[in-house]
C-alpha positions in Angstrom: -13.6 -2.6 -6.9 -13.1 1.1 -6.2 -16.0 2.6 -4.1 -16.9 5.4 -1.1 -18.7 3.3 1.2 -19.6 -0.4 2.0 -23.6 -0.1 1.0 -22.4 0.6 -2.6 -19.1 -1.3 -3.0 -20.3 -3.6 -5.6 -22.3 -0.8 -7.1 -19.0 1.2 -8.9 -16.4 -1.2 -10.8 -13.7 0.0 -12.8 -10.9 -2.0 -14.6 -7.7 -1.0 -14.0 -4.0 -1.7 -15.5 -1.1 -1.1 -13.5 2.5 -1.1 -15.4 4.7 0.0 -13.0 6.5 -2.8 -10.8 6.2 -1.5 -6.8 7.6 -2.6 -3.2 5.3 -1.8 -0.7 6.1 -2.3 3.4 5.3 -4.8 5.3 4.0 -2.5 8.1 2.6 1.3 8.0 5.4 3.5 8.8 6.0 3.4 12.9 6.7 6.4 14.7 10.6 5.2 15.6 10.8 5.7 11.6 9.2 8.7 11.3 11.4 10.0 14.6 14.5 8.7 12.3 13.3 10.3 8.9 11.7 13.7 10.4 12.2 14.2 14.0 9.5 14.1 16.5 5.6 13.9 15.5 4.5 17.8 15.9 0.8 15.9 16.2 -0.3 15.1 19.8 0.1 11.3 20.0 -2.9 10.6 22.1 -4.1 7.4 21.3 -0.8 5.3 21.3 2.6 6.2 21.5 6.1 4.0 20.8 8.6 3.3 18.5 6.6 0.2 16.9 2.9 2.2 16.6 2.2 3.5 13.7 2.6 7.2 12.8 0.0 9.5 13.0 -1.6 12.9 13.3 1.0 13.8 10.3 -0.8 15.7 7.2 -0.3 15.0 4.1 2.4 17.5 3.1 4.4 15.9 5.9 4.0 12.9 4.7 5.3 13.2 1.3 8.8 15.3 3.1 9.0 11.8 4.5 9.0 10.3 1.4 11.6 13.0 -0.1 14.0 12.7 2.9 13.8 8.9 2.5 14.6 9.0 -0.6 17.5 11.3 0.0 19.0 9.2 2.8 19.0 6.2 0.8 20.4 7.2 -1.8 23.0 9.1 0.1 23.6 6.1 1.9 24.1 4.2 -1.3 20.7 2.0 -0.7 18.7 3.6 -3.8 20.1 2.8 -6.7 19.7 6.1 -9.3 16.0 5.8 -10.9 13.9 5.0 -7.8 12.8 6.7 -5.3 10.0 6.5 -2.2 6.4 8.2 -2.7 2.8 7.9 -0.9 1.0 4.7 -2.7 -1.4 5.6 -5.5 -5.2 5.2 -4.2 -5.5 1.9 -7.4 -2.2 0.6 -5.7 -3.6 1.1 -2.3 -6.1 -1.4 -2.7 -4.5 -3.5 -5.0 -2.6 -4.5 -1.8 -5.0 -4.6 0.5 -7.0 -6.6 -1.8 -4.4 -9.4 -2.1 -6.4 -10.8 -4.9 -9.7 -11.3 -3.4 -12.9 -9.8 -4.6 -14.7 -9.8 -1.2 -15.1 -7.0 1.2 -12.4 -7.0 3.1 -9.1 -9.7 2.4 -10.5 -11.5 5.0 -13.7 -11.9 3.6 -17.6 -10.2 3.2 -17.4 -10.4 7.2 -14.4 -9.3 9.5 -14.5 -8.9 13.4 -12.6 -6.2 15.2 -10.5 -9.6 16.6 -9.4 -9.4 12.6 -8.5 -5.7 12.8 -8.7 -2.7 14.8 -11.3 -1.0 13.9 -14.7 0.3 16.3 -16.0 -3.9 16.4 -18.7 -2.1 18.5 -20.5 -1.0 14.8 -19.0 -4.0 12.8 -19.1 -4.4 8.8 -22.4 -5.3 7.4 -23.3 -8.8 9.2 -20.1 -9.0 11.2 -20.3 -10.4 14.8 -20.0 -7.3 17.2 -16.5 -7.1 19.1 -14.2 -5.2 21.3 -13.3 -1.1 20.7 -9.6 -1.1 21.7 -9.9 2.6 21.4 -6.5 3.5 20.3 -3.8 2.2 17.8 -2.2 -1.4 18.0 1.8 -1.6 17.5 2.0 -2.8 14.1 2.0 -6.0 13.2 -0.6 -7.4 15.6 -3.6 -8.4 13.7 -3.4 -10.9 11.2 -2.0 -10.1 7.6 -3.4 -10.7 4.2 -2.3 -13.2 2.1 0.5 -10.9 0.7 1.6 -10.1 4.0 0.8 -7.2 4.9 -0.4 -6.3 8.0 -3.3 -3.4 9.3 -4.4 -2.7 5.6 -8.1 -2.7 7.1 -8.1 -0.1 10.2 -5.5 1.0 13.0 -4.8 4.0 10.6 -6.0 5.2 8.2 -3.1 5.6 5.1 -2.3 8.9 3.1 -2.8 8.4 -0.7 -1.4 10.4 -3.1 -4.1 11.4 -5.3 -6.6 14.5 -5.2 -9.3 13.7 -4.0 -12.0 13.4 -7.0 -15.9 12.3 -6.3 -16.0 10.4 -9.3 -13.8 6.8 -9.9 -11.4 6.5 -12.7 -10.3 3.5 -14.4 -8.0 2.8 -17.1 -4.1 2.8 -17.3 -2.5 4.0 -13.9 -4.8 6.4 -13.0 -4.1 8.4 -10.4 -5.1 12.6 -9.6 -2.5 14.9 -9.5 -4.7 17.8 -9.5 -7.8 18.8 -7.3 -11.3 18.6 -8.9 -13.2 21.8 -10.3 -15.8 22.1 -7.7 -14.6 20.1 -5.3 -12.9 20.5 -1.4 -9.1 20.7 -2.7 -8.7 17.5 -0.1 -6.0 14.8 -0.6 -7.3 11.1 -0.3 -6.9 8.6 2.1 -7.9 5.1 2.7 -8.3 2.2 5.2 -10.1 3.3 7.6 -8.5 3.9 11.7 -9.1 2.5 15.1 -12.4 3.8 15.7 -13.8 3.8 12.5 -17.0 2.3 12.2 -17.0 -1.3 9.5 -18.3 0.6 7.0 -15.6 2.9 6.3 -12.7 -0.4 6.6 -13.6 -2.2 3.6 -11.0 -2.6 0.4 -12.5 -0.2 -1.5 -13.1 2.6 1.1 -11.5 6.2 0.1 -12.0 9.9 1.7 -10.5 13.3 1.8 -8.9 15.7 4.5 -7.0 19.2 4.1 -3.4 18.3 3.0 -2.4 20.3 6.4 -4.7 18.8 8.2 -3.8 16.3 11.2 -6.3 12.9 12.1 -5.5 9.7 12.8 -4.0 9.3 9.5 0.0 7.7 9.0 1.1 6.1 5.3 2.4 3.1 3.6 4.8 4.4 1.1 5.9 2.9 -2.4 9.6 1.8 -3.2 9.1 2.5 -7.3 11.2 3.5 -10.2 10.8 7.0 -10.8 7.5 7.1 -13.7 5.0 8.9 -15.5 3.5 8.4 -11.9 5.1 10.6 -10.1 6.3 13.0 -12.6 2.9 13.6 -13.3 2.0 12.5 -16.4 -0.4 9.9 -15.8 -4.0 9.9 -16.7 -7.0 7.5 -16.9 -7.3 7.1 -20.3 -3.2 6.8 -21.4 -2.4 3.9 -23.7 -0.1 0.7 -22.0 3.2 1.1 -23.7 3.5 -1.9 -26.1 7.4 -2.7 -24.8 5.2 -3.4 -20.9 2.8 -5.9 -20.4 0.4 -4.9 -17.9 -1.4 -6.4 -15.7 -5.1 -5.9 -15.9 -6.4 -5.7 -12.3 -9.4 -4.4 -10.1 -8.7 -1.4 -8.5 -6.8 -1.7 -5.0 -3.2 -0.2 -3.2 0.0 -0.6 -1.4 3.5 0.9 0.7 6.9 1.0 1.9 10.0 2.1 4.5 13.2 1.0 5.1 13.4 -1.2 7.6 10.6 -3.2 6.8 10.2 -6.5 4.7 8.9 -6.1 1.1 6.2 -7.5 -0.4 5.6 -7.4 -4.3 4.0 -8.7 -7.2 6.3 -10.4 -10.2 6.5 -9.1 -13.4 8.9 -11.3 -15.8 10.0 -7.9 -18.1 10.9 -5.5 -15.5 13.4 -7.6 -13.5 17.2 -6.4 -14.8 19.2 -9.2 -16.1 22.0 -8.3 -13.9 19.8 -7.9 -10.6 19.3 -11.5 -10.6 20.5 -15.1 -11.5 18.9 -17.3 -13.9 17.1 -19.7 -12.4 16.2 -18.5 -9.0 17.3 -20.9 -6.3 15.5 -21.8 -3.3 17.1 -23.0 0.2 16.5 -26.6 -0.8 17.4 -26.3 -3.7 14.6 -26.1 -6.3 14.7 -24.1 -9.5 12.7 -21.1 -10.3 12.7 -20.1 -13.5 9.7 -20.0 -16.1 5.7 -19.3 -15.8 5.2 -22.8 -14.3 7.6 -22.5 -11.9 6.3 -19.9 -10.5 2.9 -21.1 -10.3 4.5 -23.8 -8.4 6.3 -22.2 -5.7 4.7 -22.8 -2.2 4.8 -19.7 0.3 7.4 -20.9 2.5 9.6 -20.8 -1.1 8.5 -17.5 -1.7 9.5 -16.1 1.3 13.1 -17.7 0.9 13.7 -16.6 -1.9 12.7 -12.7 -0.7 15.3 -13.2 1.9 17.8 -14.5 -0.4 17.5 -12.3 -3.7 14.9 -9.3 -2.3 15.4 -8.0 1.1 18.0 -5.7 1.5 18.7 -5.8 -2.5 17.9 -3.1 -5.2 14.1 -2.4 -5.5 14.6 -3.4 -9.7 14.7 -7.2 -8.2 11.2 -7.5 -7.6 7.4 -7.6 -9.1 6.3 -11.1 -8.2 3.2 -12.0 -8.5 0.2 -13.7 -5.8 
């Protein structure tokens, strides 16, 4: 479900195939990681400030230096392996994540107090009970996650995508705009909505535009990804799924990353590198992961253990599991 605002949401539908394998952080990047990355924010920080907010007030173009430096100090460090690299989420990856497989409004459902999220609860989402304006950002981490996770995909701030920002929705294989429209305000897109944000603009599907230089109340959510037609710009709507891939037919929806945080991904059997991991997977108590059923079978609790064990703190190539 890919859509501008929360009247029409059900209104605009695409299909959408995502092939490349992603990591995608726990939290949106802090301001202590930013201060680590970049130095300080140039952006005044007037509506929260510490090392465990979020970022904000940082335009676009700084926000994808972040991701090049990142990338750099990895690597340099010898935490990248050669092949991947850190990049702003795709807008269809965005809400992938944020979506955590549901089909509803928001992950938490058609309805979601500001208790849920931090967002202006004063002018709630569609029937939602009013609630309390907090009127500034919330450290990370302390509204609920989705099912996948992740936490503040619905308000605190809003996340830098890396796509042009186009009026109309594209579907197909990986779409994603690496050029600004014909006719259009040459705006990059973002997506979540912030603090005081009014319901409507918080939903899964919600997208906008701002001048790439342009400073709001806007951080990111970085990808951890091997380096693709993606980024090297050669993506389009309407591109064929290689045969050698199999995709992974989805409705439209995103997702990020940074260093220090926790991973969450989605599994993909074809993309994980013999020698990244064992065959079978092992949990703490010692079940066995190995085929299709077993990973249907896997509670949470087993999922999570075996992040810690074979994920966290591993080469990115380890991952694509699947909800």
């Amino acid at each position: 479900l890919y859509s501008s605002a929360a009247s029409d949401v059900y209104k605009r539908q695409v299909e959408v195939t995502l092939r490349q394998a992603f990591l995608i952080g726990q939290f949106e990047v802090t301001q202590g990681e930013w201060k680590r990355v970049m130095g300080p924010i140039e952006g005044k920080l007037d509506a929260g400030a510490g090392d465990r907010f979020p970022a904000y007030h940082v335009s676009h173009t700084e926000a994808t230096e972040f991701c090049r430096k990142l990338t750099q100090l990895d690597r340099e460090a010898g935490k990248l392996p050669d092949g991947y690299e850190y990049r702003l989420q795709t807008a269809a990856e965005g809400e992938f994540a944020c979506r955590a497989g549901t089909l509803t409004l928001t992950h938490f459902g058609d309805k979601m107090s500001s208790r849920l999220a931090n967002y202006d609860g004063t002018r709630p989402l569609r029937d939602s009970e009013k609630g309390p304006l907090l009127g500034r950002t919330a450290e990370v981490g302390s509204y609920p996650a989705n099912t996948w996770g992740l936490h503040d995909t619905h308000g605190n701030v809003a996340e830098w995508c890396m796509d042009w920002y186009h009026d109309k929705v594209d579907g197909g294989v990986d779409p994603v705009h690496l050029q600004p429209s014909d006719g259009e305000m040459p705006h990059m897109m973002f997506r979540a909505g912030a603090w005081r944000s009014q319901g409507m603009y918080c939903h899964s599907a919600h997208r906008y535009h701002f001048p790439p230089d342009g400073r709001s109340y806007i951080g990111l959510r970085p990808v951890l990804t091997k380096i693709s037609h993606v980024a090297t710009g050669q993506a389009n709507s309407t591109q064929a799924a290689d045969d050698s891939v199999a995709p992974e037919s989805v409705l439209m929806t995103e997702r990020a990353a940074s260093p220090t945080q926790k991973f969450v991904a989605s599994y993909d059997e074809s993309k994980i590198p013999e020698h990244t991991l064992p065959d079978p997977l092992v949990t703490e108590s010692g079940k066995s992961v190995a085929s299709v059923d077993d990973w249907r079978n896997v509670r949470r609790p087993e999922l999570m253990e075996l992040f810690r064990k074979y994920v966290y703190g591993r080469s990115p190539a380890a991952c694509k599991i699947s909800h």
